[in-house]
C-alpha positions as CSV (number, residue, x, y, z in Angstrom):
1,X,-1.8,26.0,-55.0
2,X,0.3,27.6,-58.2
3,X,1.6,31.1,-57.3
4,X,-1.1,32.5,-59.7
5,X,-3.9,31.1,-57.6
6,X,-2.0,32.0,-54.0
7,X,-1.8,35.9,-55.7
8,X,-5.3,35.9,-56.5
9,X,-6.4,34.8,-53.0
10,X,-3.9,37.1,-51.5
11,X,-6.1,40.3,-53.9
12,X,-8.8,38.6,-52.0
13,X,-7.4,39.0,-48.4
14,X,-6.5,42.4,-49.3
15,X,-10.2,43.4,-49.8
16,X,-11.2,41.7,-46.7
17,X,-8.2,43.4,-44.9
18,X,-7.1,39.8,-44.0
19,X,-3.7,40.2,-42.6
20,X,-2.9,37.3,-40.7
21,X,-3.0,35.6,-43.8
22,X,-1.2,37.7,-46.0
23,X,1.2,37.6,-43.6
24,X,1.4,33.7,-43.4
25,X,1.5,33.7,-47.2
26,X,4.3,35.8,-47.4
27,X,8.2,35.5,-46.8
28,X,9.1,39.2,-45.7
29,X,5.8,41.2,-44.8
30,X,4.6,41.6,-41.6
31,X,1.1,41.9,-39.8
32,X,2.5,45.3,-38.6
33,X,3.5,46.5,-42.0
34,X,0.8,45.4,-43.7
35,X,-1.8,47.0,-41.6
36,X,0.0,50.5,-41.7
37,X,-0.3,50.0,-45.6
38,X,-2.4,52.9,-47.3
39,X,-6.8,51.8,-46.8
40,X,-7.7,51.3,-50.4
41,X,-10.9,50.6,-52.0
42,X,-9.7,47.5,-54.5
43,X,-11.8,47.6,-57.6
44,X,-10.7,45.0,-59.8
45,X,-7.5,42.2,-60.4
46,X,-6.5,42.0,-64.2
47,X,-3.8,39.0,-64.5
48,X,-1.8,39.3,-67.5
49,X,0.9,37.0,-66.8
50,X,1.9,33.8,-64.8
51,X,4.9,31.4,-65.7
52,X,7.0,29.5,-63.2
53,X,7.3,31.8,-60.0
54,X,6.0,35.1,-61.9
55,X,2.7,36.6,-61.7
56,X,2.3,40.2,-62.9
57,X,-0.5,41.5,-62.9
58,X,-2.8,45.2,-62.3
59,X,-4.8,46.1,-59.5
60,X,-7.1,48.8,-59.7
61,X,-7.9,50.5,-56.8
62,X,-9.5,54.2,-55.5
63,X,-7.8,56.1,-53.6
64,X,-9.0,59.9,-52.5
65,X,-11.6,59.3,-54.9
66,X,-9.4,58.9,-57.8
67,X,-8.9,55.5,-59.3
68,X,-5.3,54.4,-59.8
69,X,-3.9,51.3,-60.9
70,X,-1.1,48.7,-59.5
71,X,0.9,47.3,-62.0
72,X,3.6,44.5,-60.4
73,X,5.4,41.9,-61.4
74,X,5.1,39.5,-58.2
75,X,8.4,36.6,-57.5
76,X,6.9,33.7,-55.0
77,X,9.1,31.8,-53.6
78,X,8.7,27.6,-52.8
79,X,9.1,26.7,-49.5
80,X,8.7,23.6,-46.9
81,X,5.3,22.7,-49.3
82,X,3.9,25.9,-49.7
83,X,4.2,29.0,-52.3
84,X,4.8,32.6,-50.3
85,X,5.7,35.8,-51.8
86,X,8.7,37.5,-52.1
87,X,9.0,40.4,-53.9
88,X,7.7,42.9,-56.2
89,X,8.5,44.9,-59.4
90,X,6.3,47.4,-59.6
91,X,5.7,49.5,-62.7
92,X,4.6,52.8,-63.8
93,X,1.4,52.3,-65.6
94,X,-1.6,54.5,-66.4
95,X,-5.3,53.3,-66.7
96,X,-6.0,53.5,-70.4
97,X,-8.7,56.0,-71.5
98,X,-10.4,53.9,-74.1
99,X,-10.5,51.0,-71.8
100,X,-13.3,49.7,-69.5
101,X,-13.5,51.7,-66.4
102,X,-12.7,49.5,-63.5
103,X,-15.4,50.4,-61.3
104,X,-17.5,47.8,-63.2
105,X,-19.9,50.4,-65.0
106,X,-19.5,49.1,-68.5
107,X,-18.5,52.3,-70.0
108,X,-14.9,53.6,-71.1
109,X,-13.1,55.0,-68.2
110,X,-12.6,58.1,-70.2
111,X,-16.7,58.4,-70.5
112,X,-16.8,57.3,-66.4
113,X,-14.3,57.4,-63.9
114,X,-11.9,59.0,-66.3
């Protein structure tokens, strides 16, 4: 598994609120932490980059009713075999108004969700 593929399946747990395994996938996080993280309602995973241990990518998410989006550049880490994350940098980022709304409508997000 290339630490593009282990971040997409780790999006995937996130939906299904599987925390056993993001916990066994990562180096730091906990079961504990990670299921006092904030309930969200993930929308959709844009990748935009992955090269040697980097993935960044956006998550979109709602949140209060209000869609918001993750932007992070993710730093997995090889170890005995396996790819686990790290670390994050997370950026400030906005949903762009002319773009497609993330709730899978078709329209702009300015003309939807927006």
């Amino acid at each position: 598994m290339t630490p593009k593929e282990l971040m997409i399946s780790r999006y995937d747990a996130f939906i299904r609120k599987d925390w056993d395994y993001l916990a066994k996938t990562s180096l730091n996080q906990t079961i504990e932490e990670l299921r006092n993280s904030v309930p969200l309602q993930w929308l959709k995973l844009d990748v935009l980059d992955a090269y040697e241990s980097i993935v960044e990518f956006k998550a979109y998410y709602r949140e209060k009713n209000i869609i918001k989006v993750l932007h992070e550049k993710s730093n997995f880490i090889f170890e005995d075999g396996n790819w686990l994350y790290e670390s994050g940098e997370f950026y400030n980022s906005k949903i762009e108004r002319n773009g497609s709304c993330p709730c899978g409508s078709g329209k702009k997000f300015k003309k939807c969700c927006g």
